[in-house]
C-alpha positions as CSV (number, residue, x, y, z in Angstrom):
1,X,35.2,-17.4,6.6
2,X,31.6,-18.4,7.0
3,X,28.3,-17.4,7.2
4,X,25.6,-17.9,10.1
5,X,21.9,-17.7,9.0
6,X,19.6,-17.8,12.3
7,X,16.1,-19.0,11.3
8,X,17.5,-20.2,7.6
9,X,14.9,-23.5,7.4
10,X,12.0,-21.0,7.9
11,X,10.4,-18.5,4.2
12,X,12.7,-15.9,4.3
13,X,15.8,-17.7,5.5
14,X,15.7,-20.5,3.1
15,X,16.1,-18.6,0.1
16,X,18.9,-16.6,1.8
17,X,20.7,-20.0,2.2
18,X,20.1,-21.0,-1.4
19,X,21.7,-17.6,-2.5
20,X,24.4,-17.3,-0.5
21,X,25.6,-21.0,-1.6
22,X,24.7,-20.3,-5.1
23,X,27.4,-16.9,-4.6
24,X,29.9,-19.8,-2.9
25,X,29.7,-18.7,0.4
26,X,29.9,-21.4,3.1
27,X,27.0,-20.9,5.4
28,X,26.0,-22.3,8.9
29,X,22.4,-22.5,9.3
30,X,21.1,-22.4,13.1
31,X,17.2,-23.1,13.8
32,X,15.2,-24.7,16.0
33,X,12.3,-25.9,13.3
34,X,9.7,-24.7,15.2
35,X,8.5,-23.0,12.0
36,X,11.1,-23.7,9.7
37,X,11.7,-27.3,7.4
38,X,15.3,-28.9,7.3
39,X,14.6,-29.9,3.8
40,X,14.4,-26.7,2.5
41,X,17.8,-25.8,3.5
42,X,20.2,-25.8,0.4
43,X,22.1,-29.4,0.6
44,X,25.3,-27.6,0.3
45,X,25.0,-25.5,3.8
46,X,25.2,-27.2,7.4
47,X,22.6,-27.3,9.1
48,X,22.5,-27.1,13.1
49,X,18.9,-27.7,15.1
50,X,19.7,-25.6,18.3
51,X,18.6,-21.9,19.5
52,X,19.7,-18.4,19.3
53,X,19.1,-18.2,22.9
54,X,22.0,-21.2,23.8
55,X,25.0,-19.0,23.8
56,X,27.1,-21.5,24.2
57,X,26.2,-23.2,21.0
58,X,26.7,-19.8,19.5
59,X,30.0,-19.0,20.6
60,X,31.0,-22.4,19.8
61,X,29.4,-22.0,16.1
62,X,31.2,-18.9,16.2
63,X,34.5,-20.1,16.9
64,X,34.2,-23.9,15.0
65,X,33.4,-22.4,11.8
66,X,35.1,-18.9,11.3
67,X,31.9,-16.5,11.1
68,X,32.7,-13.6,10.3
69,X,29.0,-12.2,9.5
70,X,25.8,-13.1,10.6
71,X,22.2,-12.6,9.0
72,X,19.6,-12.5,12.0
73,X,16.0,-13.9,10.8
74,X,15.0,-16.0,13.6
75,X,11.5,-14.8,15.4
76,X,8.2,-14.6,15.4
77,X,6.5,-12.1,12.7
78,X,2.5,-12.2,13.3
79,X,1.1,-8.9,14.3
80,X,-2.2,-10.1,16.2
81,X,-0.2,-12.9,17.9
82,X,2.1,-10.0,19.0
83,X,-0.5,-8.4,20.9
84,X,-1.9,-11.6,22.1
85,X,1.2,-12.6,23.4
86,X,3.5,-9.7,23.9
87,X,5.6,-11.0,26.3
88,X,6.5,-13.7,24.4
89,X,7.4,-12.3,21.5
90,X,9.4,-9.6,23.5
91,X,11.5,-13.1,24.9
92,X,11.6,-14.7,21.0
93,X,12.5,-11.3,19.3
94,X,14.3,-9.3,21.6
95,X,15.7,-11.0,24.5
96,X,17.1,-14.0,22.3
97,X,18.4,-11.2,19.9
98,X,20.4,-9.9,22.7
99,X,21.9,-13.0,23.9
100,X,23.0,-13.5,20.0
101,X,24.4,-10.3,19.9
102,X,26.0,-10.3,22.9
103,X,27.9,-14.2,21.3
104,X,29.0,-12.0,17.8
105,X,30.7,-9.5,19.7
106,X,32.6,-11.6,22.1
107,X,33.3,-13.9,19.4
108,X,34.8,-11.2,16.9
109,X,32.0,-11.7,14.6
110,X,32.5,-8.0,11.9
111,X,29.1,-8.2,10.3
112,X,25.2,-8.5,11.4
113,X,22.4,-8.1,9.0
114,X,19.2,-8.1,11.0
115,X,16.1,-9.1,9.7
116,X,13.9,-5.8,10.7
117,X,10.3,-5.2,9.9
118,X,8.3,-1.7,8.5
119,X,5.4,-2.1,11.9
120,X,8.6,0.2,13.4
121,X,6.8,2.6,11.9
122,X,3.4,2.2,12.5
123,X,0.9,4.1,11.3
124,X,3.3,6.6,9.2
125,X,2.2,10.4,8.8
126,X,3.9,10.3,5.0
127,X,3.8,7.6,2.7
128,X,6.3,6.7,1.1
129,X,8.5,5.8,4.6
130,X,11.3,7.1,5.0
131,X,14.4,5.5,7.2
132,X,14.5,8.7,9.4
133,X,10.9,9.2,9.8
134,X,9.1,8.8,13.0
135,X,9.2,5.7,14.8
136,X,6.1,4.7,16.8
137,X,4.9,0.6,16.0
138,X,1.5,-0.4,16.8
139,X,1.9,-3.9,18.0
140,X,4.4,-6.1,20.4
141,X,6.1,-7.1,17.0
142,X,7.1,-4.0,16.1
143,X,8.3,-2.9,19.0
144,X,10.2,-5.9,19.4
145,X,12.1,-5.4,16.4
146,X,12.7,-1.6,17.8
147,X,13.9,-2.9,20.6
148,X,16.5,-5.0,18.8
149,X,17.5,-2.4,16.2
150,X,18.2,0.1,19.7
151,X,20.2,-2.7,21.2
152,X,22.2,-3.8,17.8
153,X,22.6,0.2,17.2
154,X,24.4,0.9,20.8
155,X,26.6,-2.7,20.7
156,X,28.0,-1.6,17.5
157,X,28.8,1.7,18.5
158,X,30.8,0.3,21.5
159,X,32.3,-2.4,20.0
160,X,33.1,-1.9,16.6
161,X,30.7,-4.1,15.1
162,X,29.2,-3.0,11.5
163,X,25.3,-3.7,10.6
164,X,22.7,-3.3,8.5
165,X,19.3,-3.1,9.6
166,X,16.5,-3.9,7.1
167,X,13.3,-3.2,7.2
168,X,11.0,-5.1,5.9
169,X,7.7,-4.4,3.7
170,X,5.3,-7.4,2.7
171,X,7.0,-9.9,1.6
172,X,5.7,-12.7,-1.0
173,X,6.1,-15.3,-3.6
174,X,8.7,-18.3,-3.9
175,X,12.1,-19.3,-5.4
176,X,11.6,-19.0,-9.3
177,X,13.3,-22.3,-9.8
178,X,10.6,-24.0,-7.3
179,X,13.6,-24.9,-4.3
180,X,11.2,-23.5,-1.1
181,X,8.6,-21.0,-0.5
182,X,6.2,-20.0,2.3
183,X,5.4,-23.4,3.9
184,X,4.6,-22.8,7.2
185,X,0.5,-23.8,8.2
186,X,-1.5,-21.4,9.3
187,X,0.7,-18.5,7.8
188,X,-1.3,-15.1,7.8
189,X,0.7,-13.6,4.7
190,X,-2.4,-12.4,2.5
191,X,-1.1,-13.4,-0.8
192,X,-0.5,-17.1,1.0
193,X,-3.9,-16.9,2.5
194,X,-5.5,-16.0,-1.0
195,X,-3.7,-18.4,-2.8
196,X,-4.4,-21.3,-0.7
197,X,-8.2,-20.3,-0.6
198,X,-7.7,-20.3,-5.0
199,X,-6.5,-23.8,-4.9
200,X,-9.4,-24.9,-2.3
201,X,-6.9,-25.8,1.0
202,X,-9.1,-23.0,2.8
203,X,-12.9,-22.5,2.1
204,X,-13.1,-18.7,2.4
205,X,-10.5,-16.1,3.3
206,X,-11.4,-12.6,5.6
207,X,-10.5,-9.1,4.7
208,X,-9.7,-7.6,8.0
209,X,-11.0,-4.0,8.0
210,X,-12.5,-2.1,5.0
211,X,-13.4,1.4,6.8
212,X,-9.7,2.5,6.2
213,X,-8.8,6.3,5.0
214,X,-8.3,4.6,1.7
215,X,-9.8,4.1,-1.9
216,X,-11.0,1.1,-1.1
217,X,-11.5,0.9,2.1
218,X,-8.6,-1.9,2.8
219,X,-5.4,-1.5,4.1
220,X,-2.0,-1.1,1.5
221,X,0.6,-2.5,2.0
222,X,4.6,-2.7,-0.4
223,X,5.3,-6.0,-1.3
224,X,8.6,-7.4,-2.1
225,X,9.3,-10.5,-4.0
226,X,11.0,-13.0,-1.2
227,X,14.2,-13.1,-3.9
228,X,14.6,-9.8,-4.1
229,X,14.4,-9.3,-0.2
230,X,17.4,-12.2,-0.2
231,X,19.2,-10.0,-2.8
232,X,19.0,-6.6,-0.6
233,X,20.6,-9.4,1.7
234,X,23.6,-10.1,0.1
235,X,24.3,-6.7,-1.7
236,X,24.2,-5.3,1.9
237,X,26.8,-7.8,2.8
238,X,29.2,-7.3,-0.1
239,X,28.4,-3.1,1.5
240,X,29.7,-4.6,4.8
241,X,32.4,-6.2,3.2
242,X,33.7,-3.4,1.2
243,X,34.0,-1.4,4.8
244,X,30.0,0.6,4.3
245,X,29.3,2.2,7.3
246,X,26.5,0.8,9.7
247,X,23.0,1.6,8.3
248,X,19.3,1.2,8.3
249,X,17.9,0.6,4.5
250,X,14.0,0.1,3.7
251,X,13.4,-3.0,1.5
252,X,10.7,-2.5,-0.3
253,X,9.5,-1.6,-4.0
254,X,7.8,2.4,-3.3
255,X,4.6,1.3,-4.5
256,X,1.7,0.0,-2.7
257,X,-2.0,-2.4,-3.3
258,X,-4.9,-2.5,-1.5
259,X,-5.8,-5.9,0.0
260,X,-8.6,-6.4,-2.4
261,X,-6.4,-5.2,-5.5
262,X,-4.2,-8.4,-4.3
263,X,-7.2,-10.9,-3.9
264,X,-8.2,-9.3,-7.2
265,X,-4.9,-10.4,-8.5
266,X,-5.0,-13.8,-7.3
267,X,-8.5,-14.5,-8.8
268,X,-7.1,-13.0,-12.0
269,X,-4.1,-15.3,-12.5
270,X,-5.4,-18.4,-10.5
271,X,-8.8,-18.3,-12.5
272,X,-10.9,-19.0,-9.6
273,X,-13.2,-16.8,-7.9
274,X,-13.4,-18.1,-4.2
275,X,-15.0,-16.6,-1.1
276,X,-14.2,-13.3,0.5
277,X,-15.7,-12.6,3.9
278,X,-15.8,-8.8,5.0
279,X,-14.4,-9.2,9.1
280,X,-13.6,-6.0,11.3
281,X,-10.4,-4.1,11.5
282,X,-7.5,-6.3,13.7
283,X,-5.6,-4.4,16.2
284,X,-2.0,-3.4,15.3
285,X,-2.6,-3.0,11.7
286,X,-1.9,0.4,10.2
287,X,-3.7,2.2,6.8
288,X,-1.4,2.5,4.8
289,X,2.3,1.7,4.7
290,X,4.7,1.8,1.7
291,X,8.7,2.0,1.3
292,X,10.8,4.4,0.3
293,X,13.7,2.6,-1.2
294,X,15.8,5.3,-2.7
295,X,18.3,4.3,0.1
296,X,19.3,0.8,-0.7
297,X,19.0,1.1,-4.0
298,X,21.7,4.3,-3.9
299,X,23.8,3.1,-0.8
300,X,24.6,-0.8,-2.1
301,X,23.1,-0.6,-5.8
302,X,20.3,-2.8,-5.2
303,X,17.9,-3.3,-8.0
304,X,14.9,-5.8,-8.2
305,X,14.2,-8.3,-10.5
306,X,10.8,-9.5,-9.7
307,X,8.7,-6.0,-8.9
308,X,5.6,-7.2,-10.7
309,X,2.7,-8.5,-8.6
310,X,1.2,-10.8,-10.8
311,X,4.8,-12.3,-11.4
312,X,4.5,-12.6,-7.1
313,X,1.4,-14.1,-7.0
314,X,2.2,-16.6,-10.1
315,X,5.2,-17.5,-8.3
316,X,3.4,-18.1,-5.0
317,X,1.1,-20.2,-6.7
318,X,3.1,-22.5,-8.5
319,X,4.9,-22.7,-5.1
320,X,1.7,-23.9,-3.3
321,X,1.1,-26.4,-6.0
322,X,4.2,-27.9,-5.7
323,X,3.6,-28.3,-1.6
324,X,0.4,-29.8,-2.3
325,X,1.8,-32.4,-4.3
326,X,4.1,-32.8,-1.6
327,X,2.0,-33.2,1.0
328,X,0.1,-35.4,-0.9
């Protein structure tokens, strides 16, 4: 049996694809490259340029190749460009997560792993989050990803399929051993944005909003090391697997920085002090937002390798060398 990774060229997806093949899984990756790069797909997994929204290249991926689970990453993940273009990202995130889920349960596909987001929660009224707290995002993005979870929640119930929704926190950094990393232009990530600005390909970075209820001023936010999301991956499959019931797990590390505690960080371990403008608050983003994990670490014995931020932001820079050099 195999495995179908939408979205595996783009950040996230790439290092799934490196450790599923790296567990021997075989692994069908389906991506349209919009934002994602073929060569930073593991060699070892096939690779098929196409849509989630082409059901019939689904179904036919389905069927071809045996998949028995699917890990869902393909979208579109900026918050302003959410409420810019809402309707878009309702079509990219929810409408095309639909169609695909509507190909895994004709096709008999057991497993989905969906690749959720913590805006569902929006501006939370506890911090740490918790998986059965209120619900209510503040952008398009989040409730796109809402919308998804609803629909993956009430297909499953009626036809038997088993999932695992995870939610997301910050994620950052790069593949230890240097394979991919964030490589998309233009990315908002603020650990990308601050190291780029370190090794001069940006003249100045913004802090978006420092009037927030907190000690600083600047929004915090959890943030995961990219391999350790990919991990929660994979032990959430081997849950699957083993017969785990359908669930929604938080995947972050229960501890949160401030956006100038980061920059701080990136200054400290870079060695260069670059320029910080002070901009006004964006729309959609919320004070304060950090995980509680006590789920997924309990429920599929997940446990983190990488939850030190200066070991992120040392990763993420010796990532953004090595695409410099590229590009160059």
């Amino acid at each position: 049996m195999a495995i179908l990774v939408t979205g595996g060229a783009g950040y996230i997806g790439s290092h799934m694809v490196h450790g599923l093949v790296a567990d021997g899984e075989q692994v069908v990756v389906l991506d349209n490259l919009s934002t994602g790069f073929d060569w930073a797909i593991a060699a070892q997994a096939k690779l098929v340029v196409g849509d989630i929204a082409d059901q019939a290249l689904v179904v036919r991926l389905i069927a071809e190749h045996g998949i028995d689970s699917i890990i869902h990453f393909a979208g579109s993940v900026v918050v302003p460009d959410s409420v810019a273009d809402p309707l878009g990202y309702y079509r990219n995130n929810t409408v095309n997560s639909r169609a695909l889920i509507e190909c895994a349960v004709k096709g008999g596909v057991r497993n989905f792993i969906f690749s959720s987001t913590a805006a569902v929660y929006g501006n939370p009224a506890q911090v740490p989050v918790r998986e059965d707290d209120q619900l209510q995002p503040m952008s398009p993005y989040g409730s796109s990803k809402l919308m998804t979870e609803i629909m993956l929640r009430d297909a499953a119930h009626a036809h038997g399929l088993s999932y695992v929704v995870l939610r997301y926190f910050n994620v950052a950094g790069a593949d230890p051993a240097g394979r991919t990393g964030q490589s998309t232009k233009g990315a908002t990530h603020l650990i990308k944005v601050a190291v780029e600005t370190a090794l001069g390909r940006r003249t100045q970075m913004q802090v978006f909003g420092t009037d927030y209820p907190t000690p600083d001023g600047t929004c915090i936010r959890d943030y995961i090391h990219v391999t350790d999301l990919t991990r929660a991956h994979s032990d959430a499959l081997a849950y699957l697997r083993a017969g785990g019931a359908s669930t929604t797990m938080n995947c972050g590390y229960s501890r949160g920085f401030s956006v100038l505690e980061v920059i701080d960080t990136v200054k400290r371990i870079s060695g260069v002090n670059f320029k910080v403008d002070l901009a006004d608050r964006r729309a959609g983003d919320p004070a304060q937002i950090v995980a509680a994990s006590d789920r997924i670490r309990a429920l599929v014995g997940w446990q983190p390798q990488f939850d030190d931020l200066s070991v992120i932001v040392q990763h993420a820079l010796a990532w953004e060398r090595k695409l410099m050099a590229r590009r160059n």
